[in-house]
C-alpha positions in Angstrom: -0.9 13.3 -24.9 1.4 16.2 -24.3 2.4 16.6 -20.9 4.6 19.7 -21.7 1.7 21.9 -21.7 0.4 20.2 -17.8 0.4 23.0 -15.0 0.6 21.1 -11.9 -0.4 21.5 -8.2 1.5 19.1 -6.2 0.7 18.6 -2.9 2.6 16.8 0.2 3.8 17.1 3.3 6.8 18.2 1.9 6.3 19.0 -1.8 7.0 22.6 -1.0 11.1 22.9 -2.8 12.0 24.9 0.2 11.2 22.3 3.0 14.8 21.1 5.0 15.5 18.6 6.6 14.9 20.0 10.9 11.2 21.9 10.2 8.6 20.6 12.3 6.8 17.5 11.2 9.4 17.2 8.6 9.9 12.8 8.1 13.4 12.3 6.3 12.3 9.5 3.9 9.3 11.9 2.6 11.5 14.4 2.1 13.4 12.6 0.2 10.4 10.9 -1.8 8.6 14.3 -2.4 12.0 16.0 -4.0 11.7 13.2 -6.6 8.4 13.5 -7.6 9.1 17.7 -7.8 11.5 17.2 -10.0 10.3 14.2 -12.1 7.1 16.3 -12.5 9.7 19.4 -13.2 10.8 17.3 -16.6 7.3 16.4 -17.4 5.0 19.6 -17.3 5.6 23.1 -18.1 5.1 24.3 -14.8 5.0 22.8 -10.9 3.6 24.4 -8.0 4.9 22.6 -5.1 3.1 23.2 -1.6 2.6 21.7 1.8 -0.9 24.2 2.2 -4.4 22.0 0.7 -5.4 25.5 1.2 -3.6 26.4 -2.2 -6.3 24.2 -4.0 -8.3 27.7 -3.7 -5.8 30.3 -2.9 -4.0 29.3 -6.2 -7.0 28.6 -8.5 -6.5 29.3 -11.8 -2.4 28.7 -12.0 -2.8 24.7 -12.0 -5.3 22.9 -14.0 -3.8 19.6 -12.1 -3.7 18.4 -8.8 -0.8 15.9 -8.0 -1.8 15.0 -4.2 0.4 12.9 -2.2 -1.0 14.1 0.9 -2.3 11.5 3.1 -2.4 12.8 6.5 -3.6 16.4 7.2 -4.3 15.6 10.8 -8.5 14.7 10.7 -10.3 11.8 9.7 -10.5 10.9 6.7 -8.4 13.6 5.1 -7.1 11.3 2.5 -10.4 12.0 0.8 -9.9 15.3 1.0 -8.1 16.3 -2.1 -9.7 14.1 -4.8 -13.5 16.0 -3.0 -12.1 19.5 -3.7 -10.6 18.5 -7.2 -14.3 16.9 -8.4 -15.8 20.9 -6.6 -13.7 22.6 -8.8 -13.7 20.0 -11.8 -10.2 20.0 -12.1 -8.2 16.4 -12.5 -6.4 14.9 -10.0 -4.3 11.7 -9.4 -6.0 8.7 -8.0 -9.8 7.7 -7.9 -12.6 9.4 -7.1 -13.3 10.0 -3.5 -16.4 7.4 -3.1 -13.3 4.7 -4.4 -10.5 6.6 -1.9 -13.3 5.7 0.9 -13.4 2.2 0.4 -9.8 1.7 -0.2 -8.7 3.7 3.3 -11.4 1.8 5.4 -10.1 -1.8 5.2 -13.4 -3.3 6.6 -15.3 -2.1 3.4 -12.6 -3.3 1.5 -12.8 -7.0 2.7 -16.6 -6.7 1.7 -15.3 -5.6 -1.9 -12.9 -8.7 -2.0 -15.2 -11.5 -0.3 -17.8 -10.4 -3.2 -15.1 -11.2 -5.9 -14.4 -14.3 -4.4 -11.0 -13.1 -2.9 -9.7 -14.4 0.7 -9.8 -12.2 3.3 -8.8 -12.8 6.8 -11.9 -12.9 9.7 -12.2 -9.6 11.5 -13.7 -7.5 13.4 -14.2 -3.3 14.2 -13.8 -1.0 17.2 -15.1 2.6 17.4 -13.9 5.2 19.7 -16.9 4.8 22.7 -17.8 1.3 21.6 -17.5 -1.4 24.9 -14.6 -3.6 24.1 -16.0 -7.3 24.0 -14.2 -10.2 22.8 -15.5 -11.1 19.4 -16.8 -14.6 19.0 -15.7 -15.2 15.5 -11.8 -14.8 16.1 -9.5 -16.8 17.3 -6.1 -16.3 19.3 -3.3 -14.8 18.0 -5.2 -11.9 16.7 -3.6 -8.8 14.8 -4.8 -5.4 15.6 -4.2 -2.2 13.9 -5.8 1.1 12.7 -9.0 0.6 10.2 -7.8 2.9 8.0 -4.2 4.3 7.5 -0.9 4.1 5.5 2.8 3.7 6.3 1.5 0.8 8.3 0.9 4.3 11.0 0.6 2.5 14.7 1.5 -1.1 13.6 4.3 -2.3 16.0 5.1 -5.5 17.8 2.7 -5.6 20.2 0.3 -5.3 17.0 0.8 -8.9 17.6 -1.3 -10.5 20.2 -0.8 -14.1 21.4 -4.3 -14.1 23.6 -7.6 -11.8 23.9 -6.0 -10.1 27.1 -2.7 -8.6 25.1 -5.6 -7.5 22.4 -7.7 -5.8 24.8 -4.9 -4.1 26.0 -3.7 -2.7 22.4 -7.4 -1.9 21.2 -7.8 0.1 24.4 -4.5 1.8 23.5 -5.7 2.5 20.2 -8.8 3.7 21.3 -7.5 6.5 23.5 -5.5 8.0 20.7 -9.3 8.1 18.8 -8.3 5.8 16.4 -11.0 2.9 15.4 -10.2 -0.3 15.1 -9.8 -3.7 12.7 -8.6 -6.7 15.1 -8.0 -9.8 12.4 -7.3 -13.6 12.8 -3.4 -13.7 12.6 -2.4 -14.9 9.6 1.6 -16.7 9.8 3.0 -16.0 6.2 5.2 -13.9 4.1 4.6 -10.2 3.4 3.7 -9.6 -0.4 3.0 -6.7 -2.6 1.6 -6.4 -5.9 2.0 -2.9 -7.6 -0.5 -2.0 -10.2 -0.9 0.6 -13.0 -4.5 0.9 -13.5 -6.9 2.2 -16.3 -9.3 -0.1 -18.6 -6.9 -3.1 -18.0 -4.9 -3.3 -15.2 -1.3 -3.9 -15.4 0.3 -6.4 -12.7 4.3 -4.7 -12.6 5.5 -7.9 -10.3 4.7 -10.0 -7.4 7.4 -8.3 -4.5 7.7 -9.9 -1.3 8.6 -7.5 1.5 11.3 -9.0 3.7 11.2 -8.0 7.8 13.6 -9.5 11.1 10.7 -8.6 13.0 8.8 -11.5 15.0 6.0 -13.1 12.9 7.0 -11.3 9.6 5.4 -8.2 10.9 6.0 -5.4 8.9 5.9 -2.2 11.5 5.8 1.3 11.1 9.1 2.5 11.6 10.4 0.0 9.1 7.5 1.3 6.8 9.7 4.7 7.3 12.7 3.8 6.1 14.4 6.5 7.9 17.2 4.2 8.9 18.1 2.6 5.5 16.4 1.3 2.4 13.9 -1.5 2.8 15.2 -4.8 0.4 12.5 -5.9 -1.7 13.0 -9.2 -3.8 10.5 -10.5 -6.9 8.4 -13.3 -5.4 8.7 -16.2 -8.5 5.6 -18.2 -8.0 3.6 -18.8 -11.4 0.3 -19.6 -9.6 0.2 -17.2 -6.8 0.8 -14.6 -9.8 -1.5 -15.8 -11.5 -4.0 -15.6 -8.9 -3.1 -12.4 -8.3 -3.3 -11.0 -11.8 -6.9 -12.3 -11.2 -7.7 -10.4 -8.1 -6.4 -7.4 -9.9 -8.5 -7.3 -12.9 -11.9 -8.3 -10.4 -10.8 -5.3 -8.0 -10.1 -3.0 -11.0 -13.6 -3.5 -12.0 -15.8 -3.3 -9.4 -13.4 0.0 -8.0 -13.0 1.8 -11.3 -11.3 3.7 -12.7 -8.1 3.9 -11.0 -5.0 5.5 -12.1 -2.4 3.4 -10.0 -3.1 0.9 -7.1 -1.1 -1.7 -4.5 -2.6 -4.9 -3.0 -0.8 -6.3 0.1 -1.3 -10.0 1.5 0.1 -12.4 3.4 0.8 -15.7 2.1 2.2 -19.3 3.7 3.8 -21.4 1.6 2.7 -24.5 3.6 -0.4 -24.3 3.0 -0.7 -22.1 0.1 -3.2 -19.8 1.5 -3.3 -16.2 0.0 -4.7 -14.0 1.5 -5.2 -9.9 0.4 -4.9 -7.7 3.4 -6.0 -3.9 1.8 -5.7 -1.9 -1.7 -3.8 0.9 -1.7 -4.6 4.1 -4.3 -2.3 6.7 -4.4 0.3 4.8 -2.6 4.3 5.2 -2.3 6.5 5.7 -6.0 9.6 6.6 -4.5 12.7 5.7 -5.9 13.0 3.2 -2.9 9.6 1.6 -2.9 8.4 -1.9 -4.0 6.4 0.1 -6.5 9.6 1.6 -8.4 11.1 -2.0 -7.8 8.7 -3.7 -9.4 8.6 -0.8 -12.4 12.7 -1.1 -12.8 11.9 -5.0 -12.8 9.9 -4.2 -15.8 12.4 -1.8 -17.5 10.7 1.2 -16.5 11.9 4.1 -14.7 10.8 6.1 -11.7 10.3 9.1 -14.5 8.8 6.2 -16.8 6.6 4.7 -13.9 5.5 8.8 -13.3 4.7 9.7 -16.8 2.4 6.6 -17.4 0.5 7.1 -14.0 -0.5 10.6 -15.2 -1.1 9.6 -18.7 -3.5 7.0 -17.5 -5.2 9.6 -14.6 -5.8 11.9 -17.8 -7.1 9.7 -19.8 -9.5 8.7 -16.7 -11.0 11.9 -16.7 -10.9 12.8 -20.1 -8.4 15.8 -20.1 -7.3 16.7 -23.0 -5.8 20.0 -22.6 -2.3 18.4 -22.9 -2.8 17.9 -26.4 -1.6 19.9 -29.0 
């Protein structure tokens, strides 16, 4: 397939080549991330049209006859779904799944109803709506974990995600609430943070196990350390033939009941006393920056972030059957 010929879209909150660092709503790290992936793209494809406007998916019709969307947040529900809808309205390819799989990925309560059918662990939970009364569920336990239903960069997880008793939940459901955000409270689970980056297609490909090291209380991964606006996060190759195993499993059950997928990331938690592992949420579409697990687990592999691009898109093409790439 040659890329060469590729006229690209790519979308972000900072794909535009003239964003600085200082314009409003401008996050360092992305920044950073979305310069990358212009210029990896740059090498790949004849030509790259780099904007921060999803309006361009219509003012720009006709110069692009690929969408490269990176753009998660566009500031209403659901919006990660937004780009992958237009693309399949103007039958034009894009990166990542189709929206109906986008849907289930970003709501992590129909996820865990995806993973309990294939026989995958999930932790107990439970779901708040913005208006719903706030009553203590019966099947959790204390400490409970509560965080945004749907939602990447781990947006609104902090320490007080963390609660030791029903009150302290309350309290941070409530708070979540009043920003209009709904709700997943969980059973907390005490463990390790892992990550398991994955390059879809027919057969899924597992790049490594990475666990996801925090100083935060009870190994929580927040936010701002999601971020990485004050330094890189370390990542370190988890070496446990069974848990990988296992998890090459759950890759190859989740790549078939959600396919096709061009690119994917599973997070769990897992304790190494008791050997429970358990997956947390899928994410499509997620983080290949040069300072991500996913590009850790690629250079791992020998591949790099250029490498790591080039077979995402390949294997998105081939998903949808492009084949005006090819000479």
């Amino acid at each position: 397939m040659n890329l060469k010929k590729l006229k690209i879209l790519f979308l972000g909150n900072c794909a535009d080549p003239r964003t600085k660092e200082g314009m409003p709503n401008v996050v360092t790290s992305k920044l950073r991330y979305h310069r990358e992936i212009y210029k990896i793209l740059s090498e790949l494809c004849e030509k790259v049209i780099g904007t921060n406007d999803a309006q361009d998916l219509f003012s720009k019709a006709g110069e692009f006859d690929y969408v490269f969307s990176l753009f998660n947040r566009m500031g209403f529900r659901s919006s990660e779904l937004y780009a992958s809808a237009i693309c399949e309205y103007l039958k034009i390819p894009y990166l990542g799944a189709s929206p109906e799989v986008r849907g289930v990925a970003e709501n992590k309560s129909l996820f865990k109803h995806i993973a309990r059918s294939c026989g995958i662990d999930v932790a107990n939970s439970a779901t708040f709506y913005p208006g719903d009364k706030i009553n203590k569920p019966d099947q959790l336990s204390a400490p409970y974990f509560v965080k945004p239903l749907s939602g990447g960069n781990s947006e609104w997880i902090r320490s007080s995600s963390y609660c030791e008793d029903w009150s302290a939940a309350h309290e941070e459901i409530e708070f979540l609430l009043s920003k209009n955000v709904p709700v997943l409270m969980e059973d907390f689970l005490e463990g390790i943070n892992l990550t398991v980056p994955v390059l879809g297609g027919t057969k899924p490909q597992v790049l490594g196990v990475v666990e996801v090291p925090t100083i935060e209380p009870h190994n929580v991964l927040t936010s701002e350390e999601k971020l990485q606006d004050h330094g890189d996060m370390s990542f370190q190759i988890f070496d446990n033939d069974n848990v990988r195993k296992t998890i090459t499993q759950h890759a190859e059950l989740l790549n078939n009941s959600l396919r096709p997928i061009d690119y994917f990331r599973m997070d769990y938690r897992y304790n190494d006393g008791t050997e429970q592992l358990t997956i947390l949420e899928i994410n499509v579409c997620c983080d290949i920056s040069s300072f991500g697990s996913f590009a850790f687990a690629a250079q791992e592999k020998g591949l790099t972030q250029k490498d790591l691009v080039q077979k995402i898109l390949e294997i998105s093409l081939s998903r949808q059957q492009y084949s005006g790439g090819n000479e």
